[in-house]
C-alpha positions in Angstrom: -61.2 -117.5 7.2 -64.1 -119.7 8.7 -67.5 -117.9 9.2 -69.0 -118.8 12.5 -72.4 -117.3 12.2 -74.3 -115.8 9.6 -74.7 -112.9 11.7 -70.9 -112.3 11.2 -72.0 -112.3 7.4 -72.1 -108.6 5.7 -75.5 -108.8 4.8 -77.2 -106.3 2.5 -80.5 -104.5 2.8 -81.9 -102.1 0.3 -84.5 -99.4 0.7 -87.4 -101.0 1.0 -86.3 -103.3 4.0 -85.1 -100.4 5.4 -88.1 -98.4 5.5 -89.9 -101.5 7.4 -87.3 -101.8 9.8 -86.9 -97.9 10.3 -90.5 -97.3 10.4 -89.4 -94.2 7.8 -90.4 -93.1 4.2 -88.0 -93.4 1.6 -87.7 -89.2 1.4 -87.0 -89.4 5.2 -84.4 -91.8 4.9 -82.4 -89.8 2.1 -83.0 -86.5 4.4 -80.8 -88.3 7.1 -78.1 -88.9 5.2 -77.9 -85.9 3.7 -76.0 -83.1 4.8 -77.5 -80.0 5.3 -80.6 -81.1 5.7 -82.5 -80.3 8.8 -83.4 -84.0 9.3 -79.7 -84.7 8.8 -77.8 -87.5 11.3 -74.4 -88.0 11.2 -74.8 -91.2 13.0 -77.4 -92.9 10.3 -75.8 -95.4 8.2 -74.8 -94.6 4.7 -75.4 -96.6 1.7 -72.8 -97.7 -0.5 -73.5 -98.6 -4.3 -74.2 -102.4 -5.3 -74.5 -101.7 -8.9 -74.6 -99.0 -11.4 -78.0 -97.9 -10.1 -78.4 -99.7 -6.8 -77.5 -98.8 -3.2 -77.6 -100.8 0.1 -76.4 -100.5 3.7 -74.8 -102.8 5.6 -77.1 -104.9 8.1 -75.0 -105.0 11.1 -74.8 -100.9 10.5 -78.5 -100.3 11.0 -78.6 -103.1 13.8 -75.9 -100.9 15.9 -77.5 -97.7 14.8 -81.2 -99.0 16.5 -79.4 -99.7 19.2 -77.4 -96.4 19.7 -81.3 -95.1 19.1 -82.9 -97.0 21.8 -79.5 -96.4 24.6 -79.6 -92.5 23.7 -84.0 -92.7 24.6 -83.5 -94.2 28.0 
């Protein structure tokens, strides 16, 4: 299978990339993935593990979720 762009790539971000692009802490972050909490959104990406230790999301994830964002503000 040939790969036109690298957008089409799966491209990982961790935590710290995520906070810049989110504009949110770390804390806020976990509190939207996590159920029960009163920050909770089922529609924010959710990680996946990359190692023993490590988490990422997927970039084209967050991409569609700032755009769901900015369509449900208008």
């Amino acid at each position: 299978m040939q790969i036109d762009s690298f957008e089409d790539e799966l491209r990982v971000i961790r935590i710290s990339r995520l906070q810049v692009m989110l504009g949110l802490s770390r804390s806020t972050i976990y509190e939207r993935i996590k159920p029960g909490s009163k920050w909770f959104d089922s529609d924010f990406p959710k990680p996946f593990k990359i190692g023993s230790f490590a988490v990422g999301w997927d970039l084209r994830e967050i991409r569609a979720f700032i755009e769901l964002k900015k369509q449900e503000g208008r």
